[in-house]
HTML snippet that shows the backbone in 3Dmol.js (N, CA, C, O; Angstrom):
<script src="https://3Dmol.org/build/3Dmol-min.js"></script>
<div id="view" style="width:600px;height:400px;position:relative"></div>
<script>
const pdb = `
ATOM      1  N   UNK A   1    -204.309 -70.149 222.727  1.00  0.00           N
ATOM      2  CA  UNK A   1    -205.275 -69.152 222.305  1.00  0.00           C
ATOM      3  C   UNK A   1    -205.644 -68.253 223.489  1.00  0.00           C
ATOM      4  O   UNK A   1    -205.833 -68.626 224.647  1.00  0.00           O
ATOM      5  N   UNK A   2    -205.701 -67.261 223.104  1.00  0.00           N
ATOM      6  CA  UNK A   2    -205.742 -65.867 224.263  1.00  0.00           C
ATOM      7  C   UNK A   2    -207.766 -65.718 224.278  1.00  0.00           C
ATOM      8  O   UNK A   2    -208.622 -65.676 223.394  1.00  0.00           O
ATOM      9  N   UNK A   3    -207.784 -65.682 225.797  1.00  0.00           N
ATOM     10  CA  UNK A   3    -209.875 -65.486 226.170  1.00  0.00           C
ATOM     11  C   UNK A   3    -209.927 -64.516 225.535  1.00  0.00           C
ATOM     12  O   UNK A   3    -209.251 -63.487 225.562  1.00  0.00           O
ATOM     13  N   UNK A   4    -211.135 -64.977 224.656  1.00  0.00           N
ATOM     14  CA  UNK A   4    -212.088 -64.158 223.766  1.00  0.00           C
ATOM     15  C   UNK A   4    -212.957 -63.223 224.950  1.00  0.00           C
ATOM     16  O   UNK A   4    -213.259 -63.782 226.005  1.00  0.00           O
ATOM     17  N   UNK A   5    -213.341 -61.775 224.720  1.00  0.00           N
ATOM     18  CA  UNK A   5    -213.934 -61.068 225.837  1.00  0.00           C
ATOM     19  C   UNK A   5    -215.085 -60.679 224.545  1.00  0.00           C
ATOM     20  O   UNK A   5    -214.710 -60.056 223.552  1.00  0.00           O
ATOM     21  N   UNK A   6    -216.221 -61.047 224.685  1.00  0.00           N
ATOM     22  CA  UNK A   6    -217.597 -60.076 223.903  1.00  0.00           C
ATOM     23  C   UNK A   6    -218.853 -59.575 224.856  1.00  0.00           C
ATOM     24  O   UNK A   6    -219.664 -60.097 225.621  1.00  0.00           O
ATOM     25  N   UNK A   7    -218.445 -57.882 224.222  1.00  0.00           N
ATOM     26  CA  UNK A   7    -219.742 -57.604 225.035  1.00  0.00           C
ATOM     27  C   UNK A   7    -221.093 -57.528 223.835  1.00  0.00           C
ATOM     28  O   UNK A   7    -221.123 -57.259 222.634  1.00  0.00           O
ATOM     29  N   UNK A   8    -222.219 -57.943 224.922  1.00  0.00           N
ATOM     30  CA  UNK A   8    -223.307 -58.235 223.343  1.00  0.00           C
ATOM     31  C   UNK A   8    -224.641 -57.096 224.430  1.00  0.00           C
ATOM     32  O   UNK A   8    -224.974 -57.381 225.581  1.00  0.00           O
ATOM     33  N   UNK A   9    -225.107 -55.988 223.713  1.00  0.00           N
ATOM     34  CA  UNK A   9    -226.453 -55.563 224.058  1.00  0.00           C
ATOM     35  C   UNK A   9    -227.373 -55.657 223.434  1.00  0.00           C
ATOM     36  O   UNK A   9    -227.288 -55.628 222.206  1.00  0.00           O
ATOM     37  N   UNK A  10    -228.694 -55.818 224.149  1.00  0.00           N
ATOM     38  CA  UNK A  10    -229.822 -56.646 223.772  1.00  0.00           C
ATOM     39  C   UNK A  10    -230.898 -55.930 224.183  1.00  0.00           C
ATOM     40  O   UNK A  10    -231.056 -55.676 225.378  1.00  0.00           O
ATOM     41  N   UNK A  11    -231.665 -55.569 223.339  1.00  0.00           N
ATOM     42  CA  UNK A  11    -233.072 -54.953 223.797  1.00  0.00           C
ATOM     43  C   UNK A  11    -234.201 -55.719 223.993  1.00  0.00           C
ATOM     44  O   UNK A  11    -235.220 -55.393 223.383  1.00  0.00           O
ATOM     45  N   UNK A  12    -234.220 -56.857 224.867  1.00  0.00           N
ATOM     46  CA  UNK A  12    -235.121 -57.719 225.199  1.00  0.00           C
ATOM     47  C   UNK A  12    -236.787 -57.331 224.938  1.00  0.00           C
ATOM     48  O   UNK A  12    -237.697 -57.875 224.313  1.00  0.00           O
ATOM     49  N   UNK A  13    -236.683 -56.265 225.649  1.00  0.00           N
ATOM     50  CA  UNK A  13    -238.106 -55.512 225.598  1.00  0.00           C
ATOM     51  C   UNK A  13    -237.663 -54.144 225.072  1.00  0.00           C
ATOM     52  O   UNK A  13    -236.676 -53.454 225.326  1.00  0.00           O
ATOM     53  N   UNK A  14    -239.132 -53.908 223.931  1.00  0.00           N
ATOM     54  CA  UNK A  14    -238.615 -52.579 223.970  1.00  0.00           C
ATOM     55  C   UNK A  14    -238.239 -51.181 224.637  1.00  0.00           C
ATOM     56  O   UNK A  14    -239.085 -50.742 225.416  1.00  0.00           O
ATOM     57  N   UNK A  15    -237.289 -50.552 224.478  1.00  0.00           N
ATOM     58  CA  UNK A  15    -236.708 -49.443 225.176  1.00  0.00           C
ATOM     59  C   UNK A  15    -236.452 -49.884 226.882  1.00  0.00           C
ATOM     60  O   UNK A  15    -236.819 -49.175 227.819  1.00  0.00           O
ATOM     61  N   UNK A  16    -235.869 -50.977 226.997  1.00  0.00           N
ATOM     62  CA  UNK A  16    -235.276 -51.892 227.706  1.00  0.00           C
ATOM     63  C   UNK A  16    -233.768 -52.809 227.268  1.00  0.00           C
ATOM     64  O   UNK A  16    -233.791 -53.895 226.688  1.00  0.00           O
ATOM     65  N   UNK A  17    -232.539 -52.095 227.690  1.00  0.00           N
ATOM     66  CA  UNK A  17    -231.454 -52.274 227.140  1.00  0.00           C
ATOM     67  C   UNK A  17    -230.501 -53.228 228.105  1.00  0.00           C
ATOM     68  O   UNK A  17    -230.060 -52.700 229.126  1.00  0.00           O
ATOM     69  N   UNK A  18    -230.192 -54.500 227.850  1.00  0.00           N
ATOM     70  CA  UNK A  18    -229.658 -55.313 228.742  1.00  0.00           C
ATOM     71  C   UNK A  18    -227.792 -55.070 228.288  1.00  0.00           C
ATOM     72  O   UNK A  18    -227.672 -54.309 227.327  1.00  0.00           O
ATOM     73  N   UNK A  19    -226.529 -55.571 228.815  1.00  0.00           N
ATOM     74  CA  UNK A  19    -225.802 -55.886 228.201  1.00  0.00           C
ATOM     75  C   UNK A  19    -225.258 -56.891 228.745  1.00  0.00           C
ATOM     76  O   UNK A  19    -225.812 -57.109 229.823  1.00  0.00           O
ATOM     77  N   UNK A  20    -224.133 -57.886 228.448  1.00  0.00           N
ATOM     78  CA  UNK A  20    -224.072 -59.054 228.890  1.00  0.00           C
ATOM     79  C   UNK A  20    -222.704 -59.160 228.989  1.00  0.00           C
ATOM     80  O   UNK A  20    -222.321 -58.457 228.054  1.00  0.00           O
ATOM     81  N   UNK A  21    -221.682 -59.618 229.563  1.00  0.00           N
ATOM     82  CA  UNK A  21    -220.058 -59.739 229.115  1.00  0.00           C
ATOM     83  C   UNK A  21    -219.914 -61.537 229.267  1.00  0.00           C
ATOM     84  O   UNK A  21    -220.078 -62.143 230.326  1.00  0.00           O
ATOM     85  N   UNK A  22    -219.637 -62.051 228.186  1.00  0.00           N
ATOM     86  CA  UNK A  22    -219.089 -63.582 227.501  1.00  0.00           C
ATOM     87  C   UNK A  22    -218.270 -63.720 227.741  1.00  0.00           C
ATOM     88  O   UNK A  22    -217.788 -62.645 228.098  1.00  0.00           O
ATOM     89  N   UNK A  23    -217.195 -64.950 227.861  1.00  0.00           N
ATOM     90  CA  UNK A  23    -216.043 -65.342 227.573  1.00  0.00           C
ATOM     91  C   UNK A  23    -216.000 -66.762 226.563  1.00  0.00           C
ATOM     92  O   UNK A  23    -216.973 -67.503 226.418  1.00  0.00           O
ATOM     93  N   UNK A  24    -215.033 -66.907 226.089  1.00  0.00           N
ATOM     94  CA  UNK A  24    -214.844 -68.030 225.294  1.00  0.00           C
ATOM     95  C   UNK A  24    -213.782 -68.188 225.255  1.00  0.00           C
ATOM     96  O   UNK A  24    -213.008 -67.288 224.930  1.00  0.00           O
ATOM     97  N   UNK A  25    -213.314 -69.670 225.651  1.00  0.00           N
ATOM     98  CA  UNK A  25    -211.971 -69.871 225.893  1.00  0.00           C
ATOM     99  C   UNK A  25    -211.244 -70.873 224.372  1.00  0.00           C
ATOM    100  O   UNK A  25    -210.018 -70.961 224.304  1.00  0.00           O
ATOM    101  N   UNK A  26    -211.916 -71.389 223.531  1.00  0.00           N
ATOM    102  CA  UNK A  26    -211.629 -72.021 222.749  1.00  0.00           C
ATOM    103  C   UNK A  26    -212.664 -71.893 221.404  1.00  0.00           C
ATOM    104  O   UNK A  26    -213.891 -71.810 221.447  1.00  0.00           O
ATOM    105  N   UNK A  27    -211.985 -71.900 220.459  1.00  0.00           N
ATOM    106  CA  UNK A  27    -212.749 -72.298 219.216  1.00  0.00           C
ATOM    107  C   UNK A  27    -214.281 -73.620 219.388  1.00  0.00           C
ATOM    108  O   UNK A  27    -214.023 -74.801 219.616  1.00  0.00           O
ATOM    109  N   UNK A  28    -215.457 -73.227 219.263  1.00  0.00           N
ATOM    110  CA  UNK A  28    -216.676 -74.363 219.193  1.00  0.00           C
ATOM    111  C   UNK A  28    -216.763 -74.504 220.312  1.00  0.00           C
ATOM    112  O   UNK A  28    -217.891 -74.980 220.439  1.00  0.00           O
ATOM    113  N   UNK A  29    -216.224 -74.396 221.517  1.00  0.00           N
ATOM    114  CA  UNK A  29    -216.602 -74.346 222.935  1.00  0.00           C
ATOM    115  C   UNK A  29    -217.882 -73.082 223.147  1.00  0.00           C
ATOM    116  O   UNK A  29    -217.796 -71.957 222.655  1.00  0.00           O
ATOM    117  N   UNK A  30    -219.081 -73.592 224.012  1.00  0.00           N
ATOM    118  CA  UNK A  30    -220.020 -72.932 224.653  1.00  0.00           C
ATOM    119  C   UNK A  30    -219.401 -71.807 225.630  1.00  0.00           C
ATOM    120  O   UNK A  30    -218.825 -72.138 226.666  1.00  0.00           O
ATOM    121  N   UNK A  31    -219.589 -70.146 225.153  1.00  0.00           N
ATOM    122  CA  UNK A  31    -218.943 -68.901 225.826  1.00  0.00           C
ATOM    123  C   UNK A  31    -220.251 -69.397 227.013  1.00  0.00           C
ATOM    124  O   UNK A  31    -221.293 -70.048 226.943  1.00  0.00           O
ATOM    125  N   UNK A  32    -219.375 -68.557 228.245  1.00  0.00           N
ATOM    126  CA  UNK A  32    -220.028 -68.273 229.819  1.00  0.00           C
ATOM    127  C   UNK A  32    -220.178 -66.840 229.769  1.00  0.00           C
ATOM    128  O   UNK A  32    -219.523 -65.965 229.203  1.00  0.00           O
ATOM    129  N   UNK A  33    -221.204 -66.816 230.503  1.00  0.00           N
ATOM    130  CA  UNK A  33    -221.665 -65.191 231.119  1.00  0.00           C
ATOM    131  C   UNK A  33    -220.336 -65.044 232.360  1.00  0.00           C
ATOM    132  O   UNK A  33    -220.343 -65.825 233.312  1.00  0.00           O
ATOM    133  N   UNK A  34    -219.460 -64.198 232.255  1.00  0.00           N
ATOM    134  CA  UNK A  34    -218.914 -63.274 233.178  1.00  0.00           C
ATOM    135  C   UNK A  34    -219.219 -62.382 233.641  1.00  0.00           C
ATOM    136  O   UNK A  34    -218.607 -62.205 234.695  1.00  0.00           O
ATOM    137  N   UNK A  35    -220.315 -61.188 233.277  1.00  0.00           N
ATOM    138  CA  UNK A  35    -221.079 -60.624 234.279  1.00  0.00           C
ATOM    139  C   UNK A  35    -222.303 -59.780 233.272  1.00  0.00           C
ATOM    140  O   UNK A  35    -222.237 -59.869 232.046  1.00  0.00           O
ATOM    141  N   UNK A  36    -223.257 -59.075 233.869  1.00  0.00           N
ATOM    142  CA  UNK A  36    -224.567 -58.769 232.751  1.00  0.00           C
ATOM    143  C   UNK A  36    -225.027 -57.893 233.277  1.00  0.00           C
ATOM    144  O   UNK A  36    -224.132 -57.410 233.971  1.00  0.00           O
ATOM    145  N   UNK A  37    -226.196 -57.172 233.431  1.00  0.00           N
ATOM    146  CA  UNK A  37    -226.447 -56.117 233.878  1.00  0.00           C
ATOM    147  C   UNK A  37    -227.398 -56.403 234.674  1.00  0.00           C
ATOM    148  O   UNK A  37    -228.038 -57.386 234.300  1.00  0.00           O
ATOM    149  N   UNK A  38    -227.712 -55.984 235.527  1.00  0.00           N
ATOM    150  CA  UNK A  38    -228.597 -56.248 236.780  1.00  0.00           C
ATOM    151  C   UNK A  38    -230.055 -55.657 236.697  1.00  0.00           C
ATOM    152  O   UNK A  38    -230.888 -55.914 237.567  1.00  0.00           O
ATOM    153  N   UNK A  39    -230.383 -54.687 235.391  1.00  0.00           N
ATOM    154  CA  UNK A  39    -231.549 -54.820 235.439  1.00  0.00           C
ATOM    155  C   UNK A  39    -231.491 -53.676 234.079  1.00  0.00           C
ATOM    156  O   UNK A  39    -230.433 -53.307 233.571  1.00  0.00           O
ATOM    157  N   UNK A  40    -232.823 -53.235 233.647  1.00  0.00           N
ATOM    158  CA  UNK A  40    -232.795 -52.920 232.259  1.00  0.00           C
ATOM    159  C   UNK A  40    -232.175 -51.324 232.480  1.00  0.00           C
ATOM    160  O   UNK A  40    -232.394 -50.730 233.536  1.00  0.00           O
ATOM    161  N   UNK A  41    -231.525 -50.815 231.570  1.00  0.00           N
ATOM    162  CA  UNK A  41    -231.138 -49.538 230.916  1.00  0.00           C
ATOM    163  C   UNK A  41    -231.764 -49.179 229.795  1.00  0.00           C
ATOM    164  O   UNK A  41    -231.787 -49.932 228.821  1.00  0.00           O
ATOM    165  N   UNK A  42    -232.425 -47.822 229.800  1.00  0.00           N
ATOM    166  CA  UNK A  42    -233.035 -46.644 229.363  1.00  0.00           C
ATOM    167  C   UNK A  42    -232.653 -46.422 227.937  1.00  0.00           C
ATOM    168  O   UNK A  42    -233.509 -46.021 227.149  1.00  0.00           O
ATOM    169  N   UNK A  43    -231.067 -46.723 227.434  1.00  0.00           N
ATOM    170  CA  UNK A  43    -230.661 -46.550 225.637  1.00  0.00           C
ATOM    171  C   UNK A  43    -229.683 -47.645 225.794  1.00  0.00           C
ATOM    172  O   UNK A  43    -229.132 -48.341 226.647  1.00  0.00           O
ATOM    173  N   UNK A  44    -229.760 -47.425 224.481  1.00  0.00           N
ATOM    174  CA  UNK A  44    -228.502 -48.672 224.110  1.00  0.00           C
ATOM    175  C   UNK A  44    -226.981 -47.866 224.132  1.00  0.00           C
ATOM    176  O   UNK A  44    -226.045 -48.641 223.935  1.00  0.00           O
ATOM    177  N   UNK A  45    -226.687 -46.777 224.290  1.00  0.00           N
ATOM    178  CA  UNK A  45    -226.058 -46.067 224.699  1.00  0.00           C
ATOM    179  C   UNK A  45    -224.919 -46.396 226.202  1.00  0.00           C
ATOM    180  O   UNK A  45    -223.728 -46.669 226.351  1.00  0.00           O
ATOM    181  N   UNK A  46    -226.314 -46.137 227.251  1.00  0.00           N
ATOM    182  CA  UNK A  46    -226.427 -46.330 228.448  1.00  0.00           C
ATOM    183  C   UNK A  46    -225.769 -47.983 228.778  1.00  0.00           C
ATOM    184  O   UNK A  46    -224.989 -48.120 229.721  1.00  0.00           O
ATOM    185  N   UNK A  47    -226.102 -48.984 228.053  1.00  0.00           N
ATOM    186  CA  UNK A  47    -225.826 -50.363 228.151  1.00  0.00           C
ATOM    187  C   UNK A  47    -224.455 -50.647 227.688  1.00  0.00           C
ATOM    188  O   UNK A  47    -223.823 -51.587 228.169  1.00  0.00           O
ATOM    189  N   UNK A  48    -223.822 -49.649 226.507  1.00  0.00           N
ATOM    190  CA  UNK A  48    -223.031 -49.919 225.989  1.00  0.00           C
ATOM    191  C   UNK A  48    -221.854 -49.434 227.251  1.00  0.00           C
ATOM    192  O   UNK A  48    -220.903 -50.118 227.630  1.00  0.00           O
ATOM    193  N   UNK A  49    -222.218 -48.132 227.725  1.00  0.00           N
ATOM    194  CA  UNK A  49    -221.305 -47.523 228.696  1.00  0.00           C
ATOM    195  C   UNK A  49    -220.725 -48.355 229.937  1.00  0.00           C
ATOM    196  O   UNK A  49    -219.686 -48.411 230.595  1.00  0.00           O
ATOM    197  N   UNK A  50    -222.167 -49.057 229.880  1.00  0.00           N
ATOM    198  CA  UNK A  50    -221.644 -50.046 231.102  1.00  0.00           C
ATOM    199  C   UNK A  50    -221.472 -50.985 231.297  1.00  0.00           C
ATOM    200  O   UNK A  50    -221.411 -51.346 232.472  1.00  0.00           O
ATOM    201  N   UNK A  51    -221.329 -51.741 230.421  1.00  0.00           N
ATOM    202  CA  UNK A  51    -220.805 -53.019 229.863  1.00  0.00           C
ATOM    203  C   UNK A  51    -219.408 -52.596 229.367  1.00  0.00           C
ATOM    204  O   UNK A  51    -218.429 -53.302 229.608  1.00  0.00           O
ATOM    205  N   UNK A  52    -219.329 -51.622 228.782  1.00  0.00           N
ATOM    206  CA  UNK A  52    -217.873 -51.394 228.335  1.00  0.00           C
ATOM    207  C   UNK A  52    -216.791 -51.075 229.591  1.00  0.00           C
ATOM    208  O   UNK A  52    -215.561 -51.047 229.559  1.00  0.00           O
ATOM    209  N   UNK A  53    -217.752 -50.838 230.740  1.00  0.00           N
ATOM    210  CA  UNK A  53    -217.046 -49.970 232.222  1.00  0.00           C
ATOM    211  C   UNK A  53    -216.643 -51.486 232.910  1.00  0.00           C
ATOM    212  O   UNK A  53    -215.594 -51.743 233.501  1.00  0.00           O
ATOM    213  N   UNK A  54    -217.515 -52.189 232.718  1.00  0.00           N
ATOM    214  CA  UNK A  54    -217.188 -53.770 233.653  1.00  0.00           C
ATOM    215  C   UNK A  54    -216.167 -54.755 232.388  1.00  0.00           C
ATOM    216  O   UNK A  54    -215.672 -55.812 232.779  1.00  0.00           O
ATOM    217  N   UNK A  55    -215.962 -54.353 231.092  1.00  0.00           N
ATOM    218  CA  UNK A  55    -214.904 -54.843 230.399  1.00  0.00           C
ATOM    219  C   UNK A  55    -213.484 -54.649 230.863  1.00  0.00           C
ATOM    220  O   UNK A  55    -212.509 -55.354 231.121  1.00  0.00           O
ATOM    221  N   UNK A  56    -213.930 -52.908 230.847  1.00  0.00           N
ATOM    222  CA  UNK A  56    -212.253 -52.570 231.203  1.00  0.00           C
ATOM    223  C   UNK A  56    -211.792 -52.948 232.344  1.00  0.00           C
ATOM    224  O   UNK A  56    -210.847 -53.736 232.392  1.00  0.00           O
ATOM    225  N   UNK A  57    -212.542 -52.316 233.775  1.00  0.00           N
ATOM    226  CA  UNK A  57    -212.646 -53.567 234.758  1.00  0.00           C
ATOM    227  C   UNK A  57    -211.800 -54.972 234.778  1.00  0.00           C
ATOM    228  O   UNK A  57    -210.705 -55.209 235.287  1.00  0.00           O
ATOM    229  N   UNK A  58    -212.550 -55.683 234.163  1.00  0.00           N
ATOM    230  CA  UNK A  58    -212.176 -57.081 233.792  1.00  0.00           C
ATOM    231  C   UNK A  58    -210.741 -56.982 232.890  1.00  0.00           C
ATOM    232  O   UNK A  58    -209.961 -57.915 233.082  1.00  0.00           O
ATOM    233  N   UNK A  59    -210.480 -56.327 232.283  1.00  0.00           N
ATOM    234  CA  UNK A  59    -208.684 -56.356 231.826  1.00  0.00           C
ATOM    235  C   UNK A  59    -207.960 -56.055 232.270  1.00  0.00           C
ATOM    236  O   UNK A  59    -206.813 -56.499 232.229  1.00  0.00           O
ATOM    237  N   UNK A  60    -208.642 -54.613 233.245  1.00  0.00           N
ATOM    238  CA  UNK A  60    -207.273 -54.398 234.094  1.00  0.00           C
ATOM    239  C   UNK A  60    -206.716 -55.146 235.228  1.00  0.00           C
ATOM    240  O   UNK A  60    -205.756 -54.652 235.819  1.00  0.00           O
ATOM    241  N   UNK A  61    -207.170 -56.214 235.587  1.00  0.00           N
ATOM    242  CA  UNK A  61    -207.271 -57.069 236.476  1.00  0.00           C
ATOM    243  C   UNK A  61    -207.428 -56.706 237.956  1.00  0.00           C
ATOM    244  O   UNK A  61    -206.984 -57.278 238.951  1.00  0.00           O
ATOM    245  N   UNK A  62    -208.174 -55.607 237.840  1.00  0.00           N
ATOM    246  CA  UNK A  62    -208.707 -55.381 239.200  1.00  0.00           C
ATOM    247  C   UNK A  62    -210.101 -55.892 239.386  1.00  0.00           C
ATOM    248  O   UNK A  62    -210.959 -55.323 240.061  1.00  0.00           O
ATOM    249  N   UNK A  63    -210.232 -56.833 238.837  1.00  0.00           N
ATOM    250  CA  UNK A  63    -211.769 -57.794 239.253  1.00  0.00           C
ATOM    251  C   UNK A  63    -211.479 -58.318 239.902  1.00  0.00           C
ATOM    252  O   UNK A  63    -210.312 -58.652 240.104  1.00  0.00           O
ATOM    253  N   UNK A  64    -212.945 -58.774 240.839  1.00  0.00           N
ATOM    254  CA  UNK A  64    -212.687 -59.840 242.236  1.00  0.00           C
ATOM    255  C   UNK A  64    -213.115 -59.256 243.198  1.00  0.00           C
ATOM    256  O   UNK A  64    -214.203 -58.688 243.283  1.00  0.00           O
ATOM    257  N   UNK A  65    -211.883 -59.393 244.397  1.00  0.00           N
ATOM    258  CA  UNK A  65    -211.850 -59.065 245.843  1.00  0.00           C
ATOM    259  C   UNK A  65    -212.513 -57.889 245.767  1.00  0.00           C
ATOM    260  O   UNK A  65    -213.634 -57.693 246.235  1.00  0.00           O
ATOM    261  N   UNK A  66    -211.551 -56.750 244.932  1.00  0.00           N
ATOM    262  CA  UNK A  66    -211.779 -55.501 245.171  1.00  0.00           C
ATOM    263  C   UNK A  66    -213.137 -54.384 244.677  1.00  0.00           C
ATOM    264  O   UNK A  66    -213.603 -53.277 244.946  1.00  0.00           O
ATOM    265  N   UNK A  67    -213.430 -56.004 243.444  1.00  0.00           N
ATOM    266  CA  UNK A  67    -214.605 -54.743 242.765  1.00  0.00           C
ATOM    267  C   UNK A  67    -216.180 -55.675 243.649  1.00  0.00           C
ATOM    268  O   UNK A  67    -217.267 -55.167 243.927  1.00  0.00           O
ATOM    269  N   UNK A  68    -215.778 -56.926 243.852  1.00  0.00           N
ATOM    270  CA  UNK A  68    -217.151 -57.477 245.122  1.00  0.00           C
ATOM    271  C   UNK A  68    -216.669 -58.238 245.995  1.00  0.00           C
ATOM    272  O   UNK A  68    -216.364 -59.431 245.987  1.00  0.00           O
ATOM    273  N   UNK A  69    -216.631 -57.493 246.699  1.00  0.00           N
ATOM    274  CA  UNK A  69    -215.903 -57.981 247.827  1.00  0.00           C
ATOM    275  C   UNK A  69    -216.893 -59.421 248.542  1.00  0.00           C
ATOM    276  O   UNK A  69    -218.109 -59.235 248.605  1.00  0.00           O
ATOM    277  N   UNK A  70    -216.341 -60.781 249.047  1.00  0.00           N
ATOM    278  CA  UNK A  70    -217.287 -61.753 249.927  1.00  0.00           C
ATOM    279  C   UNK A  70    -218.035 -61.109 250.818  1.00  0.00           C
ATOM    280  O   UNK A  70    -217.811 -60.163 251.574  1.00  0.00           O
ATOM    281  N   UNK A  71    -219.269 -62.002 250.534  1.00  0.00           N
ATOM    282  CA  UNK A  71    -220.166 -61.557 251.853  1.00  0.00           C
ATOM    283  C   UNK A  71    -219.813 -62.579 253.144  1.00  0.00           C
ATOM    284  O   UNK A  71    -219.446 -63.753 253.088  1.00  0.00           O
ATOM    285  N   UNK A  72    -220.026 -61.818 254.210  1.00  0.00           N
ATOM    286  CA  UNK A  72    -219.643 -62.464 255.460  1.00  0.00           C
ATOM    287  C   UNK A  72    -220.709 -62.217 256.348  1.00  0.00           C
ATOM    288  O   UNK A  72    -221.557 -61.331 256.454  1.00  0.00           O
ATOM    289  N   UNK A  73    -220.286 -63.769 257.262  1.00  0.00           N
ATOM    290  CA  UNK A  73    -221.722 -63.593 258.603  1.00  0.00           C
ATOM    291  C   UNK A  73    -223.424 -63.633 257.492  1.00  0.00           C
ATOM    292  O   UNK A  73    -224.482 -63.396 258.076  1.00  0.00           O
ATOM    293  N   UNK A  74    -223.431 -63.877 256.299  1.00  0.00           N
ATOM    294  CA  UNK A  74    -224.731 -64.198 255.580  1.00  0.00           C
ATOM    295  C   UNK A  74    -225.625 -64.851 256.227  1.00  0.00           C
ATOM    296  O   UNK A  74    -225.346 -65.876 256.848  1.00  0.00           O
ATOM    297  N   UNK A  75    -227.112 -64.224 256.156  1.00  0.00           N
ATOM    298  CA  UNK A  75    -228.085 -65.295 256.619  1.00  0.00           C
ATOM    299  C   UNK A  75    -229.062 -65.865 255.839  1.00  0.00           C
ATOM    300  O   UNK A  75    -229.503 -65.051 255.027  1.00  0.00           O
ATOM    301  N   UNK A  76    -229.599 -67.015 255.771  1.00  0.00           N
ATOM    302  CA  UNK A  76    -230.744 -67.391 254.847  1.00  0.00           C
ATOM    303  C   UNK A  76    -231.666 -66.198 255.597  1.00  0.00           C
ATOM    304  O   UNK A  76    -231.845 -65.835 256.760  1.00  0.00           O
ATOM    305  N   UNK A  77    -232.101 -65.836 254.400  1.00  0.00           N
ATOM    306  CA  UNK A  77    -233.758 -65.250 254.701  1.00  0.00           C
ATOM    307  C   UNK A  77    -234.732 -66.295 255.146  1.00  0.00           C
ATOM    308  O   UNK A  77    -234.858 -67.395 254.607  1.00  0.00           O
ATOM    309  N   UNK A  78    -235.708 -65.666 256.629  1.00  0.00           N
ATOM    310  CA  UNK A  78    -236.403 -67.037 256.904  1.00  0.00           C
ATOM    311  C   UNK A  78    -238.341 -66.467 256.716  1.00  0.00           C
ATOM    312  O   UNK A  78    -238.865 -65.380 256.960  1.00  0.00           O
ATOM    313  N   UNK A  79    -238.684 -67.230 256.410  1.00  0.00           N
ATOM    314  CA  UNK A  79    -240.238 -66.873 256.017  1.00  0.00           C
ATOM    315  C   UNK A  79    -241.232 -66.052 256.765  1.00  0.00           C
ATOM    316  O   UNK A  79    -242.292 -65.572 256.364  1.00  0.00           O
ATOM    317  N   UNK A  80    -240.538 -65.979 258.203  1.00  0.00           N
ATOM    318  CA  UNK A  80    -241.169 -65.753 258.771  1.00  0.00           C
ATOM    319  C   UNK A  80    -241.007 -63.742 258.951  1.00  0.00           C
ATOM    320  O   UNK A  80    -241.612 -62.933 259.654  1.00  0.00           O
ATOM    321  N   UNK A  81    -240.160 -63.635 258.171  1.00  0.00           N
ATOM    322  CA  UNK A  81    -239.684 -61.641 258.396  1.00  0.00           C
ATOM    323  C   UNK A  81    -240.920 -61.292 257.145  1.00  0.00           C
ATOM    324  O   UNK A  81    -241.134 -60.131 256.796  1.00  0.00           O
TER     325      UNK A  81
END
`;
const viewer = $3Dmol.createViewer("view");
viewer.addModel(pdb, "pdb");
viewer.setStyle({}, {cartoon: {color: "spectrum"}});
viewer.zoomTo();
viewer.render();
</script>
């Protein structure tokens, strides 16, 4: 069976537009978040555009390295900044 890809948008709050990208690898298996939107969008329009932009993304198989690249040299944030 070939990964199921669904994008689902959600107006959590009103005129607050989330979108989310799923995968599901099998029939009755629990889908995973593959990636979502980082914070609310203005129409459902707007959510759809960009959820549909990180789909195609994700098929053309240029996800990963190139679209987030590792962070390097990272530091914990310390309480005291």
């Amino acid at each position: 069976m070939q990964d199921t890809l669904e994008l689902i948008i959600d107006e959590a709050i009103p005129g607050h537009f989330f979108w989310t990208l799923v995968k599901q690898y099998q029939a009755g298996e629990k889908p995973f978040v593959v990636d979502f939107a980082m914070g609310p969008l203005p129409s459902r329009q707007a959510a759809l555009d960009a959820g549909n932009a990180c789909l195609i993304r994700h098929r053309s198989g240029s996800w990963g390295a190139a679209v987030w690249p590792p962070v390097q040299n990272a530091q914990r944030p310390s309480a005291d900044h």
